[in-house]
N, C-alpha and C positions, 0 to 999 in steps of 0.2 A: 399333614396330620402326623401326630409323632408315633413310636411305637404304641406306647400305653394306651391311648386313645382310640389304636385300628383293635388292641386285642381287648378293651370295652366294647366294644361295637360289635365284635365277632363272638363275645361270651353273650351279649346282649342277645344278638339273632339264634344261635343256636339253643338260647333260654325259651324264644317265641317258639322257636320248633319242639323242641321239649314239650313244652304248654300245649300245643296245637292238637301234637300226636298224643299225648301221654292216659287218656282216655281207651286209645284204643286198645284191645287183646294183643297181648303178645306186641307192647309199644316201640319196639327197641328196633327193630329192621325198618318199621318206617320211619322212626326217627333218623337211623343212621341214613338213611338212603335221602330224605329230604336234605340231610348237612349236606350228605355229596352233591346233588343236585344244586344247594345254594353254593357252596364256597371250592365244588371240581375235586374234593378230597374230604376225606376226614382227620380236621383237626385234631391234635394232640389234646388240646386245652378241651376238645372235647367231649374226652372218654369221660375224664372225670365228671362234668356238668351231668351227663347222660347216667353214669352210676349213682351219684346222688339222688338225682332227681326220681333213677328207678328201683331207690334202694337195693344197689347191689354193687360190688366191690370193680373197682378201674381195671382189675383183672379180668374179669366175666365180660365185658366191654371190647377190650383189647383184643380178647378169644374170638369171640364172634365177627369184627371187624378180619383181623387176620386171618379166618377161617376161609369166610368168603372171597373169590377172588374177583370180582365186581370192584368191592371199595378200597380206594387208595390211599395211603398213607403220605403222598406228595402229588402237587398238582400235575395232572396231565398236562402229555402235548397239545398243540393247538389240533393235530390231526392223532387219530387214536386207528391203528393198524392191528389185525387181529387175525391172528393164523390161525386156522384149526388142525388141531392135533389129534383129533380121533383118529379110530381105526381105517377109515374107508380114504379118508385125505392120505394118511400114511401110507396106504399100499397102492395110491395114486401119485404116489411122490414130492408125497408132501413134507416129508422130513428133508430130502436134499432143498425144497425150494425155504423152508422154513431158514435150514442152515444159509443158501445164496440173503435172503432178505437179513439176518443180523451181521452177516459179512457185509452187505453193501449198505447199510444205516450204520453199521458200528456202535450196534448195541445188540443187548442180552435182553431174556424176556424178563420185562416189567420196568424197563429202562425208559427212560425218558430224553432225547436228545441234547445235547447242553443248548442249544439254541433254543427248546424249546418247540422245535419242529412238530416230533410224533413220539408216542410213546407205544413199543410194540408189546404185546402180549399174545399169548396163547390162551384159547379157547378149546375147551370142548363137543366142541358138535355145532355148527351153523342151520343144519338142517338140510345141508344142500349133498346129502351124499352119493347122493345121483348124478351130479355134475362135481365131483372130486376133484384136485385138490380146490377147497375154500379160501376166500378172505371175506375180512367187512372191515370199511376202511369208512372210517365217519359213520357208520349207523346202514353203507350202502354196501349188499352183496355183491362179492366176484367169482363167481364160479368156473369149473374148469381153468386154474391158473395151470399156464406153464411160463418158461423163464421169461418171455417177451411181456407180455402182462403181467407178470411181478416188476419188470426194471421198470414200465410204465408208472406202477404205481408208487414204487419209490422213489421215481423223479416227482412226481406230483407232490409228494407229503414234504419233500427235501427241499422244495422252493423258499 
């Protein structure tokens, strides 16, 4: 399939999403959130489809996408690692394990591995401030991390 034909296809689907949400109040977070869900990020080509369609300017679009830190502007890793940076991981010691996990992935937060492995980011609060410092590594909580359970988990995403 050539280029021109994957980016019909992908103005195509995010038109059906448009169409699907665009009834709702306040159409614009479900629509952005269903692109991500269909295509792992949000499209470029689909800020503008989305301001069109909600009569409002590729900038107003663009604000809101980059506002929230959920939606991506390039596809995820296949594994998605997530350190919390609250207060209570932090005085758990969660800022030296934060700094071990981008020293031993060699990457920064919001990075994505060039192999495509994992993409690590920082969160605010997992919920687990009782068992301090946090991870959620695929959707699945780690609590009480110290360095042996972080090198674990970094071998795991690094496969």
């Amino acid at each position: 399939m050539n280029i021109r034909a994957v980016a019909t296809t992908e103005a195509s689907r995010i038109s059906e999403i448009i169409d699907h949400c665009r009834h709702l109040e306040g159409p614009m977070l479900p629509i952005l959130h269903h692109v991500q869900a269909e295509f792992g990020y949000i499209p470029e080509s689909a800020k503008q489809l989305i301001a069109s369609a909600l009569n409002l300017s590729r900038a107003e679009v663009h604000g809101v996408v980059t506002f929230y830190h959920d939606f991506r502007d390039q596809p995820a890793g296949r594994h998605s690692l997530k350190l919390c940076r609250a207060e209570a991981c932090q005085s758990m010691g969660g800022d030296r394990l934060a700094e071990r996990a981008k020293a031993k992935l060699g990457l920064d937060w919001h990075e994505t591995a060039p192999d495509g492995s994992v993409t690590l980011e920082p969160v605010f609060c997992l919920g687990l401030c009782a068992s301090a410092p946090a991870a959620m590594l695929d959707g699945e909580l780690h609590g009480r991390l110290d360095e042996h359970c972080l090198d674990d988990i970094v071998a795991e995403v690094s496969k």
